[in-house]
C-alpha positions in Angstrom: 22.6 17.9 -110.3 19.4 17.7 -111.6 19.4 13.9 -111.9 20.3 13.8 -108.2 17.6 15.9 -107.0 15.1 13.9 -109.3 16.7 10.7 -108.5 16.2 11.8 -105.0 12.5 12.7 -105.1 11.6 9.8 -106.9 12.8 7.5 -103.3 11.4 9.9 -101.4 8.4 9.5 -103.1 8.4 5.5 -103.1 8.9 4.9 -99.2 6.4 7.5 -98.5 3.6 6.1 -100.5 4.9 2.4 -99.1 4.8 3.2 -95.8 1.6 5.0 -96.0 -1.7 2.7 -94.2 -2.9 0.4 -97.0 -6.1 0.0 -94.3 -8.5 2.5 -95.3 -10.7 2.9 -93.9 -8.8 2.6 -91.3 -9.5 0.4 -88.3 -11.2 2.1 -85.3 -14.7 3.8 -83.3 -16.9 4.9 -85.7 -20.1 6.7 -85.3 -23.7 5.9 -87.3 -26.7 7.7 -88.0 -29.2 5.4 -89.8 -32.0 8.0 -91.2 -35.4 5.6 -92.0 -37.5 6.7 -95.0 -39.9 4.3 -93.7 -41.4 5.2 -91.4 -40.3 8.7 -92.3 -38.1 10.7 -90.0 -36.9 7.9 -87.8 -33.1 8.5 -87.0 -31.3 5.9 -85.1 -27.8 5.4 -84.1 -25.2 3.0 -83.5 -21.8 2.5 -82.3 -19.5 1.1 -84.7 -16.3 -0.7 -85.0 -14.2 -1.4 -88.2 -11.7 -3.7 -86.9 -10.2 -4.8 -90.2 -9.8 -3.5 -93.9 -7.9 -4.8 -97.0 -8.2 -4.4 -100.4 -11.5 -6.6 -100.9 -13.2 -6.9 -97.5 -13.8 -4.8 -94.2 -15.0 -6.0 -90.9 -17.4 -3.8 -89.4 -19.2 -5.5 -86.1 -17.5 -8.5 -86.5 -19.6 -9.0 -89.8 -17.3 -8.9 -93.3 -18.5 -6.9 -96.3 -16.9 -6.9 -99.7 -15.4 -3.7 -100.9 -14.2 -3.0 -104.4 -12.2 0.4 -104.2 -14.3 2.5 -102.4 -17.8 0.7 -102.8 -18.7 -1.3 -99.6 -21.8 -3.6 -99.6 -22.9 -6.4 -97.2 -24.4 -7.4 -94.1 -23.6 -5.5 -90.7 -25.4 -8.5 -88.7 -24.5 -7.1 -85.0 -26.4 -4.0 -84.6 -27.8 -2.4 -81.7 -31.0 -1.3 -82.9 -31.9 -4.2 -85.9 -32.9 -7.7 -84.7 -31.4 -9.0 -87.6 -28.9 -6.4 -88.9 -28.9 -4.3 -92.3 -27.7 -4.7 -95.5 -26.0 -1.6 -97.0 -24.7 -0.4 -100.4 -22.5 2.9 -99.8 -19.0 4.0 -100.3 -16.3 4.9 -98.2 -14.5 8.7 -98.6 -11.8 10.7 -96.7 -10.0 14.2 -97.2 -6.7 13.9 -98.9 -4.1 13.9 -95.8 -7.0 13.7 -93.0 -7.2 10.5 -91.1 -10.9 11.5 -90.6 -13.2 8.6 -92.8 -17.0 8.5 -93.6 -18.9 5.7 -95.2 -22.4 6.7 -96.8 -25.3 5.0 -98.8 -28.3 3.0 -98.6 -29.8 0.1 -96.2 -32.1 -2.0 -95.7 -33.4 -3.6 -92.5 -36.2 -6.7 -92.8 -37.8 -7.3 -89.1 -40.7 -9.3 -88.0 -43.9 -8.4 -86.0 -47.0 -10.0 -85.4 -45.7 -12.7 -87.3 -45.5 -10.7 -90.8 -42.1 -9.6 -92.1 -41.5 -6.2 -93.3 -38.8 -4.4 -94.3 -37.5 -0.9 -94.0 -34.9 1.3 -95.7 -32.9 4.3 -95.9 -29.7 6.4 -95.7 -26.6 5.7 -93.6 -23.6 7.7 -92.6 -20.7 6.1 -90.5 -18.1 8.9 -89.1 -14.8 8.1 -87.6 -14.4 9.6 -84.1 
């Protein structure tokens, strides 16, 4: 009886972790907040859109980043504040059993004005809706 029961689990346990999403994060709205440190208190946001994610890349705004596990780093090129987009270095986390996702870490943004570049940086946060 108890090799049944075991026997049992064990399928159960297979089909659910096979039919579980394999996208995460998963494809969808998300929400930014880009927080400056130069200049100092600036926070700006953005609408995002992830609309794919595999084991070793993520589209977010049509621009593909790599991701390694949970590490995501790249260029999001088609932002609505940033001329030229930002490159960010962050990870991606999620409750266990909550479809809820969040992607955090650094950026970078280079811009010109007056004809000199500069370049400014920061923190990110990206929340599902």
């Amino acid at each position: 009886m108890k090799t049944h029961i075991l026997f049992i689990t064990s399928i159960f346990l297979i089909v659910f972790g096979l039919g579980c999403s394999k996208e995460k994060p998963s494809i969808g709205n998300y929400y930014g907040t880009f927080t400056f440190s130069t200049p100092q208190e600036v926070v700006k946001t953005a609408e995002i859109e992830i609309t794919e994610s595999s084991k070793n890349k993520i589209i977010i705004n049509g621009s593909e980043l790599t991701k390694d596990g949970k590490k995501i780093e790249g260029k999001i090129e088609n932002i609505s504040f940033s001329q030229f987009g930002v490159d960010v270095d962050g990870e991606w986390s999620h409750k266990l059993f909550s479809k809820e996702y969040l992607i955090k870490g650094t950026f970078t943004e280079e811009y010109y004005q007056g004809g000199n570049q500069y370049q400014n940086s920061g923190t990110f946060e990206i929340k599902s809706n």
